[in-house]
N, C-alpha and C positions, 0 to 999 in steps of 0.2 A: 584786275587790269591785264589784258594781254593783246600780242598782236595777231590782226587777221590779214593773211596776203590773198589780194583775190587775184584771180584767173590772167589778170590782166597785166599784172605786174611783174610775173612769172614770164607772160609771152615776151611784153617788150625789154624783157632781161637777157632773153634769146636773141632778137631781135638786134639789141647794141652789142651784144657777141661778135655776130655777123659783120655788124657795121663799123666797124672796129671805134665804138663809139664807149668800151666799158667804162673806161677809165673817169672820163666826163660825167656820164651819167652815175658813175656810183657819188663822186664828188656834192654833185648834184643834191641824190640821193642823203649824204649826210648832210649835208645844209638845209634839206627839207626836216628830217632828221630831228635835229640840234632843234630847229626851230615850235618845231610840234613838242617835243618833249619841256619845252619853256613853258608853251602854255599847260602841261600839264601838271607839273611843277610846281607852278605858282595854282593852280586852282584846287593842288591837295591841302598846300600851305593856307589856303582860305576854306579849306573845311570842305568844298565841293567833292560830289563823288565821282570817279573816271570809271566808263565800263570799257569797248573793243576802241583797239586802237589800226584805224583799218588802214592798210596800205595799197594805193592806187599807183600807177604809173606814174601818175605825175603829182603825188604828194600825200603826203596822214591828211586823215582827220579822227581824232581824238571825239570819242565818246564821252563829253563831261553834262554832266547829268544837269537840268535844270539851270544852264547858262544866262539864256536868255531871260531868267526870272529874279537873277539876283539884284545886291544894288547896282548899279550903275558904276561904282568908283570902282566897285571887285572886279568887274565885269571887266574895264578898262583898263584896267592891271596885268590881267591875263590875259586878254588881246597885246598889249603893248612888250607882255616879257616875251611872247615868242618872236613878234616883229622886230626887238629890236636886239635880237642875235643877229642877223643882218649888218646892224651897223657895227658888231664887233670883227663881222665878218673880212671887211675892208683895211684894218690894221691887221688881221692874222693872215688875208694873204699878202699881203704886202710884206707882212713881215717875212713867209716863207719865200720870198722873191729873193729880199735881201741877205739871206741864207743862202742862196744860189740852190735852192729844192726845187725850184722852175722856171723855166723860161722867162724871158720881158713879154714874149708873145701870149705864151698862158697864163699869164700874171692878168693883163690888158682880159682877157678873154673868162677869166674866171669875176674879176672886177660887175662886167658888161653880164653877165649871167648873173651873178647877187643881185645886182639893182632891178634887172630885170625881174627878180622873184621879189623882192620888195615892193615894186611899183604895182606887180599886177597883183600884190596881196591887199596892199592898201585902193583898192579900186573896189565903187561902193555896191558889189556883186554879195546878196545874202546866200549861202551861209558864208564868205569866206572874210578874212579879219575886217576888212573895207566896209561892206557889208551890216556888218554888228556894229561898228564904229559908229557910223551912220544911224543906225538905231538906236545909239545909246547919244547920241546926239540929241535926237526928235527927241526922244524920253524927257530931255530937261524942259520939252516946249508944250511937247502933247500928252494925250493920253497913250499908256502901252499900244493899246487895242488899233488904234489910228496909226501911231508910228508903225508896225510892224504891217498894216498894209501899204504904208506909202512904201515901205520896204522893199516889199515882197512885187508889187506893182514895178517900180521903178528898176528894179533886179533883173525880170524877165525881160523887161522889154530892151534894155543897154542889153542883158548877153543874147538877145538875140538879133541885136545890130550889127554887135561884136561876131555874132556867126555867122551872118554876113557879109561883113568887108573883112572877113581873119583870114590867117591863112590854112592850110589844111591840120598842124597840130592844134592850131585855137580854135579851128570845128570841134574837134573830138572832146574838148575839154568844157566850150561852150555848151552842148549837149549835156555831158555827166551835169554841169550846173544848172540848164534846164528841170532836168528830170528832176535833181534835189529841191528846187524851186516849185515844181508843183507837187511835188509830195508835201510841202511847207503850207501852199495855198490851201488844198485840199485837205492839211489839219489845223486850218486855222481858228475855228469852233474849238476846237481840243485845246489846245495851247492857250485861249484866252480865259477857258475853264480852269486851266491848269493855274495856269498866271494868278487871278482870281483866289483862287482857292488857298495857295501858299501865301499869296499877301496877307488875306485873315488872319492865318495861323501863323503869323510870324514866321518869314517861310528863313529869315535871317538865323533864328533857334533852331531849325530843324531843314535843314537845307542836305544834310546826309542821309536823309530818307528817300528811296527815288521815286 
């Protein structure tokens, strides 16, 4: 397991330099942070394996190997340990408020920034926790193969409405989700081979094999 910074994350690191925006965004940055490393946490603790842990300007995504193919309870587990840093997030700054470590103003203002990374995680956009949630939902109704196109369907077509009425940061972000969206569609044969194949072989005994 290790981390990759790409090109991107470097620029707009320069970028909040300039804009005397560090301070926020490194903040930021550790509550993306905190939150990523829950889910990976919890999906060592259930036996799953984690490869590159890539870091984007506006957030990880964790390399855990055969997610979308375990049970459903696991699954939901490690969706929910990293979401629900978040919610511890709301009594720790409160609490550094009450310390007099920050303003009432960037108390209010870091608040308004949590929820906001909370709300658009939990939004039912594949791959991001919404997303999977969503799939692990259909799962208890449908067949994989079916839920993971209504998925992937319903995915593109919400973040490309969102690209539309967003404003110019939720373009940029809409796109990166695009692109992972059809890279997803375009292995969906793959995936359901995959799927398929681990379920015979008990993919719950040997789920550390990648």
């Amino acid at each position: 397991m290790k981390l990759h910074f790409s090109f991107l994350w470097l620029l707009f690191l320069i970028l909040s330099l300039f804009s005397h925006a560090l301070k926020v965004y490194l903040i930021i940055f550790l509550m993306l942070f905190i939150h990523e490393m829950a889910h990976v946490l919890m999906a060592l603790k259930l036996g799953y394996q984690v490869g590159v842990i890539h870091v984007y300007p506006f957030g990880f995504s964790a390399q855990i190997y055969h997610l979308d193919h375990g049970q459903v309870f696991e699954i939901l587990l490690i969706l929910f340990a990293g979401l629900g840093m978040h919610l511890l997030f709301f009594p720790l700054i409160e609490f550094v408020y009450r310390w007099d470590m920050i303003s009432f103003g960037f108390r209010d203002y870091l608040m308004q920034i949590n929820a906001a990374i909370l709300l658009f995680n939990l939004l039912p956009l594949y791959p991001m926790d919404g997303g999977r949630i969503f799939l692990c939902i259909l799962r208890f109704i449908f067949s994989y193969d079916f839920s993971r196109k209504v998925v992937l369907f319903f995915s593109l077509i919400f973040s490309i409405l969102l690209f539309i009425i967003g404003m110019w940061n939720m373009k940029i972000i809409m796109l990166f989700l695009m692109f992972l969206l059809i890279n997803e569609i375009r292995r969906n044969g793959e995936d359901l081979v995959e799927f398929s194949y681990r379920q015979r072989n008990h993919f719950k005994l040997d789920k550390n094999h990648v």
